[in-house]
N, C-alpha and C positions, 0 to 999 in steps of 0.2 A: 732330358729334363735337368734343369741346373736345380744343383742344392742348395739351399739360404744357409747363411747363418749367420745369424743374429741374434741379438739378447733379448731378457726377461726376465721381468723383476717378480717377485713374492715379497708380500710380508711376514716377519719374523716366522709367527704361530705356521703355515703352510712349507718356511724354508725345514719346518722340524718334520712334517710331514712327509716332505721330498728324502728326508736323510731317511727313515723308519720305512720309506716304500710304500706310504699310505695315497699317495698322491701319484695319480698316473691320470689324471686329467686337468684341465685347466680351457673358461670361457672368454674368449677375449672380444672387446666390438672396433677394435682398430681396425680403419680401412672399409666400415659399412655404413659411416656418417649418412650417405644417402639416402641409402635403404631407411634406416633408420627415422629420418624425418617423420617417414608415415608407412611404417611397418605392417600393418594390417591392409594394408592395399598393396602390397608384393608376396611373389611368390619366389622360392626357386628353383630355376627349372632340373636341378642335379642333387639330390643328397651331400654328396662329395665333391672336393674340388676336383675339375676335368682340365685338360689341357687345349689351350686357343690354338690358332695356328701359328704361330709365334711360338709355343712350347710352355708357354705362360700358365697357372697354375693360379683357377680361380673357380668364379660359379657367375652362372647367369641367373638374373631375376627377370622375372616379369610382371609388370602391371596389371592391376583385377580387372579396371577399367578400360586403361588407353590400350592396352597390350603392347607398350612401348618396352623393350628389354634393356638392361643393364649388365653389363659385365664389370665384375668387380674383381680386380686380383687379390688374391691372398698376400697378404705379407708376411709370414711365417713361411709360404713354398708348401711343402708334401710329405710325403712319409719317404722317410731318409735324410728328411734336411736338418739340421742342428742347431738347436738354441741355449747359449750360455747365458747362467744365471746370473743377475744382479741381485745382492740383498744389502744390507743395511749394513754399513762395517766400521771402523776405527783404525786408524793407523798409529801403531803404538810403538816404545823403545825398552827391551828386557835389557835388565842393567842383571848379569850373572857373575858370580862367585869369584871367576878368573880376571872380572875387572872388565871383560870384555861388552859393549852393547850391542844386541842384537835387535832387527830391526823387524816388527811383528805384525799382523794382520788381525784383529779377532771380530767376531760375526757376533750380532746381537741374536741371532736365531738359535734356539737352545738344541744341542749340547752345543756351548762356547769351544772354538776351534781356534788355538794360536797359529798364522802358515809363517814360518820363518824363513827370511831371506837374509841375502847378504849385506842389503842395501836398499832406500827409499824404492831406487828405481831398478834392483837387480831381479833376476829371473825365481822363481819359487824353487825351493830347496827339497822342503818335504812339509807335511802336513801332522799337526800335534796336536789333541783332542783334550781338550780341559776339564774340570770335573766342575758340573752344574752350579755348587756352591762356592768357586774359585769367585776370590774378591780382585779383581783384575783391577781395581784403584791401587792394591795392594801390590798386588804382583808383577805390576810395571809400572814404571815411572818415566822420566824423560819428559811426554806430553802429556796434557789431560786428556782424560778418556773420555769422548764426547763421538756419539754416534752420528756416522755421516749418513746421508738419502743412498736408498741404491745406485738412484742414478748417476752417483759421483762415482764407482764401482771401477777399476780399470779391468780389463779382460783377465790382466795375468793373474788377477787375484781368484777370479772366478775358479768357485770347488765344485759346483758341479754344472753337465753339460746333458742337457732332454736330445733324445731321439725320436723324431715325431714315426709314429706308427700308423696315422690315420687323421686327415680333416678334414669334418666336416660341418654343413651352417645348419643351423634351425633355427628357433626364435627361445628366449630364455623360459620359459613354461616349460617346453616339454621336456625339461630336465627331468630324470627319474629320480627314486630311493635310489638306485645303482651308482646311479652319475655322481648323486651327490656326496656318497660315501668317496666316490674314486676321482672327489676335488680334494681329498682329505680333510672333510669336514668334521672326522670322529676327533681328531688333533687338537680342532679350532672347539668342541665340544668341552674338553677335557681342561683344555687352557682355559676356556671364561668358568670352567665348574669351580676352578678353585678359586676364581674372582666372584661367585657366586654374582655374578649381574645378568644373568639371563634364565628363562623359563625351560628347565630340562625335561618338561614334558614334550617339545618341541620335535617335530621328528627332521630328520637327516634332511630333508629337503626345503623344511622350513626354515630349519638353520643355516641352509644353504642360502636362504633369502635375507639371513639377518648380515650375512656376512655380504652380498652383494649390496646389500644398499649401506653400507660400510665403507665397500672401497667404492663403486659404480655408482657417487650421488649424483652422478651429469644424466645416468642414463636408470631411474630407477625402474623397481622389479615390474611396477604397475604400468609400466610402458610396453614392457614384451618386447624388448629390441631384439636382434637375429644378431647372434654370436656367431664366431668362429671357434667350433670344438676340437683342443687341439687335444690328441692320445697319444702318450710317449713313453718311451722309456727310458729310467733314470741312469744315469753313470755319474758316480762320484770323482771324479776328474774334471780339471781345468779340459777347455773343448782345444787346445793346444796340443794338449800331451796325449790326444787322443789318434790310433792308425790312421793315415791320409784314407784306407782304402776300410770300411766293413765288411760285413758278410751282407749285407747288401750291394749288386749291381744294378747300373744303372735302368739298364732291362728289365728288371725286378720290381725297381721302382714303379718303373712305366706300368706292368701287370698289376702292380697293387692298384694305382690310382687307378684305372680305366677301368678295373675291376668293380670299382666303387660308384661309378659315374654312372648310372642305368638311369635314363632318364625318370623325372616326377610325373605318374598321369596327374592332367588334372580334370576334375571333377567339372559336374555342370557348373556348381559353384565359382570355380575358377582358384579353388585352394587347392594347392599341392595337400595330398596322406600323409601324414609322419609313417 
Protein backbone atom coordinates (compact mmCIF):
# COMPACT_ATOMS: atom_id res chain seq x y z
CA UNK A 1 0.00 0.00 0.00
CA UNK A 2 1.46 3.46 -1.11
CA UNK A 3 1.40 6.25 1.40
CA UNK A 4 -0.23 9.92 0.14
CA UNK A 5 0.98 12.84 1.14
CA UNK A 6 -0.72 15.70 0.64
CA UNK A 7 -2.09 18.79 2.01
CA UNK A 8 -4.88 20.37 4.14
CA UNK A 9 -6.10 23.34 4.82
CA UNK A 10 -7.99 24.58 8.31
CA UNK A 11 -9.24 27.68 9.31
CA UNK A 12 -7.62 29.80 11.75
CA UNK A 13 -10.12 29.02 14.95
CA UNK A 14 -9.45 24.83 14.26
CA UNK A 15 -5.53 25.56 13.15
CA UNK A 16 -5.74 26.53 17.26
CA UNK A 17 -7.42 23.34 18.01
CA UNK A 18 -4.85 21.22 16.17
CA UNK A 19 -1.97 23.16 18.27
CA UNK A 20 -4.09 22.42 22.02
CA UNK A 21 -4.62 18.56 20.75
CA UNK A 22 -8.47 19.27 20.52
CA UNK A 23 -8.74 18.12 17.13
CA UNK A 24 -8.09 14.57 15.94
CA UNK A 25 -10.69 14.55 13.39
CA UNK A 26 -11.64 16.31 10.39
CA UNK A 27 -15.02 15.53 7.41
CA UNK A 28 -13.98 16.23 4.06
CA UNK A 29 -16.42 15.52 0.58
CA UNK A 30 -13.50 15.61 -1.88
CA UNK A 31 -13.56 12.90 -4.41
CA UNK A 32 -17.48 11.80 -3.60
CA UNK A 33 -19.04 14.66 -6.18
CA UNK A 34 -20.87 11.44 -7.50
CA UNK A 35 -22.17 9.95 -4.73
CA UNK A 36 -23.14 12.93 -3.64
CA UNK A 37 -25.65 14.05 -6.54
CA UNK A 38 -28.24 11.77 -4.81
CA UNK A 39 -26.84 10.55 -1.66
CA UNK A 40 -29.86 8.92 -0.29
CA UNK A 41 -30.02 6.43 -3.07
CA UNK A 42 -26.31 4.99 -2.23
CA UNK A 43 -24.97 2.76 -0.05
CA UNK A 44 -21.55 1.67 0.99
CA UNK A 45 -20.60 -1.48 0.72
CA UNK A 46 -17.41 -1.15 3.46
CA UNK A 47 -17.24 1.09 6.67
CA UNK A 48 -13.69 1.78 5.81
CA UNK A 49 -11.52 2.29 3.05
CA UNK A 50 -10.53 -1.43 1.61
CA UNK A 51 -7.96 -1.93 -0.94
CA UNK A 52 -8.90 -2.74 -5.03
CA UNK A 53 -6.71 -4.93 -6.80
CA UNK A 54 -4.46 -2.42 -7.92
CA UNK A 55 -3.51 -1.76 -4.08
CA UNK A 56 -5.69 1.45 -4.38
CA UNK A 57 -7.41 2.77 -1.23
CA UNK A 58 -11.17 3.54 -1.50
CA UNK A 59 -14.85 2.27 -0.88
CA UNK A 60 -17.35 0.85 -3.01
CA UNK A 61 -21.11 2.19 -3.31
CA UNK A 62 -23.98 0.73 -4.40
CA UNK A 63 -27.28 1.83 -5.87
CA UNK A 64 -30.79 1.37 -3.82
CA UNK A 65 -32.35 1.00 -7.05
CA UNK A 66 -30.20 -0.01 -10.08
CA UNK A 67 -27.62 -1.84 -7.93
CA UNK A 68 -25.20 -0.53 -10.25
CA UNK A 69 -21.76 0.06 -7.94
CA UNK A 70 -19.13 2.63 -7.76
CA UNK A 71 -15.73 2.71 -6.62
CA UNK A 72 -14.55 5.86 -5.50
CA UNK A 73 -10.73 6.23 -4.46
CA UNK A 74 -9.85 8.14 -1.41
CA UNK A 75 -7.69 10.93 -1.90
CA UNK A 76 -6.06 11.28 1.33
CA UNK A 77 -4.81 7.15 1.16
CA UNK A 78 -5.01 5.17 4.79
CA UNK A 79 -3.94 5.07 8.01
CA UNK A 80 -0.10 5.77 7.80
CA UNK A 81 -0.41 8.23 4.91
CA UNK A 82 0.49 11.93 5.82
CA UNK A 83 -1.11 15.24 5.44
CA UNK A 84 0.73 18.72 5.85
CA UNK A 85 -1.14 21.62 6.77
CA UNK A 86 -1.97 24.73 4.94
CA UNK A 87 -3.25 27.66 6.96
CA UNK A 88 -3.59 31.26 6.40
CA UNK A 89 0.02 33.05 6.69
CA UNK A 90 1.98 36.30 5.98
CA UNK A 91 5.25 36.78 4.85
CA UNK A 92 7.13 39.30 6.83
CA UNK A 93 10.74 41.24 7.38
CA UNK A 94 12.21 41.50 11.45
CA UNK A 95 14.43 44.51 11.15
CA UNK A 96 16.70 43.50 14.78
CA UNK A 97 18.77 45.60 16.96
CA UNK A 98 22.32 44.38 15.04
CA UNK A 99 20.85 46.12 11.84
CA UNK A 100 20.50 42.90 10.59
CA UNK A 101 16.85 41.75 8.66
CA UNK A 102 15.49 38.73 9.14
CA UNK A 103 13.09 37.05 7.10
CA UNK A 104 9.73 35.81 9.03
CA UNK A 105 6.68 33.55 8.63
CA UNK A 106 3.66 34.43 11.06
CA UNK A 107 0.22 32.24 11.15
CA UNK A 108 -3.04 34.11 11.57
CA UNK A 109 -4.07 31.07 13.72
CA UNK A 110 -3.65 31.88 17.45
CA UNK A 111 -1.04 31.60 19.37
CA UNK A 112 0.81 33.67 16.57
CA UNK A 113 4.22 31.73 15.66
CA UNK A 114 7.14 33.77 13.88
CA UNK A 115 9.42 30.55 11.83
CA UNK A 116 12.47 32.43 10.86
CA UNK A 117 14.62 31.81 7.99
CA UNK A 118 17.61 32.90 6.28
CA UNK A 119 15.99 33.98 3.37
CA UNK A 120 12.42 34.50 1.05
CA UNK A 121 13.31 31.18 -0.31
CA UNK A 122 15.72 29.45 2.40
CA UNK A 123 15.16 26.23 4.37
CA UNK A 124 13.31 26.74 8.11
CA UNK A 125 15.66 27.50 10.91
CA UNK A 126 13.64 26.94 14.01
CA UNK A 127 10.22 27.95 15.16
CA UNK A 128 9.40 31.11 17.80
CA UNK A 129 6.07 31.34 19.35
CA UNK A 130 4.63 34.90 19.97
CA UNK A 131 2.73 36.22 22.71
CA UNK A 132 -1.25 36.37 21.75
CA UNK A 133 -1.20 40.37 22.30
CA UNK A 134 2.06 40.87 20.13
CA UNK A 135 1.27 43.82 17.67
CA UNK A 136 3.03 42.29 14.74
CA UNK A 137 2.27 45.81 12.45
CA UNK A 138 4.53 46.78 15.22
CA UNK A 139 6.97 44.31 15.50
CA UNK A 140 7.94 43.91 11.89
CA UNK A 141 8.19 46.07 9.27
CA UNK A 142 9.74 45.92 5.73
CA UNK A 143 6.12 44.65 4.18
CA UNK A 144 2.64 45.25 5.13
CA UNK A 145 1.13 42.63 7.11
CA UNK A 146 -1.59 41.31 5.06
CA UNK A 147 -2.92 37.78 5.44
CA UNK A 148 -2.44 35.36 2.42
CA UNK A 149 -5.22 32.13 1.69
CA UNK A 150 -3.83 28.98 2.78
CA UNK A 151 -3.77 27.82 -0.48
CA UNK A 152 -0.75 30.22 -1.38
CA UNK A 153 1.10 28.06 1.82
CA UNK A 154 4.57 26.60 0.40
CA UNK A 155 5.37 23.05 2.12
CA UNK A 156 8.52 24.40 3.74
CA UNK A 157 6.49 26.67 5.78
CA UNK A 158 4.05 24.14 6.90
CA UNK A 159 4.26 23.52 11.17
CA UNK A 160 2.32 20.94 11.34
CA UNK A 161 2.05 17.32 9.66
CA UNK A 162 -1.53 14.72 10.58
CA UNK A 163 -1.02 10.98 10.73
CA UNK A 164 -4.10 9.40 9.49
CA UNK A 165 -5.04 6.65 11.90
CA UNK A 166 -8.27 5.63 10.38
CA UNK A 167 -10.90 6.43 7.19
CA UNK A 168 -13.66 6.16 6.97
CA UNK A 169 -17.27 7.25 4.75
CA UNK A 170 -20.75 7.69 6.22
CA UNK A 171 -23.07 10.41 5.41
CA UNK A 172 -22.81 13.86 7.55
CA UNK A 173 -25.77 13.08 10.18
CA UNK A 174 -24.33 10.41 11.87
CA UNK A 175 -21.76 12.43 13.29
CA UNK A 176 -22.05 11.95 17.13
CA UNK A 177 -21.45 14.46 20.56
CA UNK A 178 -17.96 12.46 20.31
CA UNK A 179 -17.13 13.26 16.70
CA UNK A 180 -18.08 16.45 17.13
CA UNK A 181 -15.99 17.47 20.07
CA UNK A 182 -12.83 15.43 18.28
CA UNK A 183 -13.41 18.16 15.13
CA UNK A 184 -12.54 20.54 17.77
CA UNK A 185 -15.59 22.27 18.00
CA UNK A 186 -15.05 23.18 21.82
CA UNK A 187 -12.22 25.81 20.25
CA UNK A 188 -14.53 27.09 17.49
CA UNK A 189 -17.25 27.29 20.76
CA UNK A 190 -15.08 29.47 22.83
CA UNK A 191 -13.70 31.77 19.85
CA UNK A 192 -17.49 32.97 18.69
CA UNK A 193 -18.33 33.15 22.82
CA UNK A 194 -16.28 35.92 23.00
CA UNK A 195 -17.80 37.35 19.80
CA UNK A 196 -20.98 36.58 21.34
CA UNK A 197 -22.71 35.90 17.89
CA UNK A 198 -24.03 32.57 18.30
CA UNK A 199 -26.63 30.51 20.75
CA UNK A 200 -24.34 28.67 23.55
CA UNK A 201 -27.26 26.79 24.38
CA UNK A 202 -26.33 24.88 21.38
CA UNK A 203 -24.79 21.43 21.81
CA UNK A 204 -21.34 20.12 20.30
CA UNK A 205 -23.08 18.77 17.40
CA UNK A 206 -25.23 21.49 16.53
CA UNK A 207 -22.42 23.59 16.48
CA UNK A 208 -20.74 21.32 14.55
CA UNK A 209 -23.61 22.22 11.91
CA UNK A 210 -23.11 25.95 12.32
CA UNK A 211 -19.65 25.53 11.40
CA UNK A 212 -20.30 23.12 8.43
CA UNK A 213 -22.55 25.32 6.76
CA UNK A 214 -19.84 28.01 7.26
CA UNK A 215 -17.18 26.47 5.25
CA UNK A 216 -19.38 23.55 3.17
CA UNK A 217 -22.05 26.23 1.53
CA UNK A 218 -21.82 24.06 -1.87
CA UNK A 219 -22.68 21.02 -0.02
CA UNK A 220 -25.14 22.05 2.90
CA UNK A 221 -26.02 20.14 6.33
CA UNK A 222 -29.61 19.58 4.96
CA UNK A 223 -28.33 17.52 2.08
CA UNK A 224 -26.62 14.67 4.13
CA UNK A 225 -23.77 14.36 1.70
CA UNK A 226 -21.24 11.08 2.61
CA UNK A 227 -17.83 12.37 3.87
CA UNK A 228 -14.63 10.94 4.17
CA UNK A 229 -13.88 10.78 8.07
CA UNK A 230 -10.36 11.28 8.38
CA UNK A 231 -8.65 10.27 12.38
CA UNK A 232 -5.26 11.38 12.88
CA UNK A 233 -2.58 12.19 14.86
CA UNK A 234 -0.99 15.44 15.22
CA UNK A 235 2.83 16.23 15.11
CA UNK A 236 3.94 19.78 15.32
CA UNK A 237 6.57 19.60 12.60
CA UNK A 238 6.90 20.53 8.89
CA UNK A 239 6.02 16.71 7.12
CA UNK A 240 9.86 17.25 5.88
CA UNK A 241 11.75 17.17 9.00
CA UNK A 242 9.79 14.28 9.84
CA UNK A 243 11.77 10.13 10.04
CA UNK A 244 11.40 8.70 6.32
CA UNK A 245 10.51 5.50 8.32
CA UNK A 246 7.67 5.45 11.56
CA UNK A 247 6.80 2.89 13.83
CA UNK A 248 4.51 2.10 11.44
CA UNK A 249 5.25 -0.75 8.59
CA UNK A 250 3.86 -1.23 5.85
CA UNK A 251 2.49 -4.69 6.95
CA UNK A 252 0.81 -2.97 9.72
CA UNK A 253 -0.80 -0.71 7.61
CA UNK A 254 -2.16 -3.34 5.48
CA UNK A 255 -3.65 -5.18 9.01
CA UNK A 256 -5.09 -1.90 10.10
CA UNK A 257 -6.99 -1.19 6.82
CA UNK A 258 -8.35 -4.70 6.07
CA UNK A 259 -9.05 -4.96 9.68
CA UNK A 260 -11.54 -2.17 9.20
CA UNK A 261 -13.09 -3.37 5.83
CA UNK A 262 -15.83 -6.15 7.07
CA UNK A 263 -18.25 -5.73 4.75
CA UNK A 264 -22.01 -3.66 5.30
CA UNK A 265 -24.98 -6.21 5.53
CA UNK A 266 -27.62 -4.76 3.91
CA UNK A 267 -30.90 -4.77 5.00
CA UNK A 268 -34.29 -5.68 3.07
CA UNK A 269 -34.39 -1.96 2.76
CA UNK A 270 -31.32 -1.91 0.81
CA UNK A 271 -29.59 0.71 3.53
CA UNK A 272 -26.32 -0.29 4.88
CA UNK A 273 -26.37 -0.02 9.54
CA UNK A 274 -24.21 2.56 10.76
Amino acid sequence: MVRKQRFISFIPPLIQALHTGRKTQTRRLQGLDVINQDPDHWVPLHAAVTLDTTGQLGVAFQHLETGDRQWLPCPYGGPGSHLWVKEPWSSLVEQHEDGVERHCVAYEGTPRVGIRTPGCLGAVDHIRYLDDDTDLSEHYFGWPLRWRASRYMPRRFSRFTLTLTQVRVEQLHEISEEDARAEGIQVCRDDWSRHGDFDETLSDRDLFEVLWEHINGAHPWDTNPFVWVLSFKVCQANIDALPQQDSTSAAGQRENVESLTRPLPLPATGRAQP
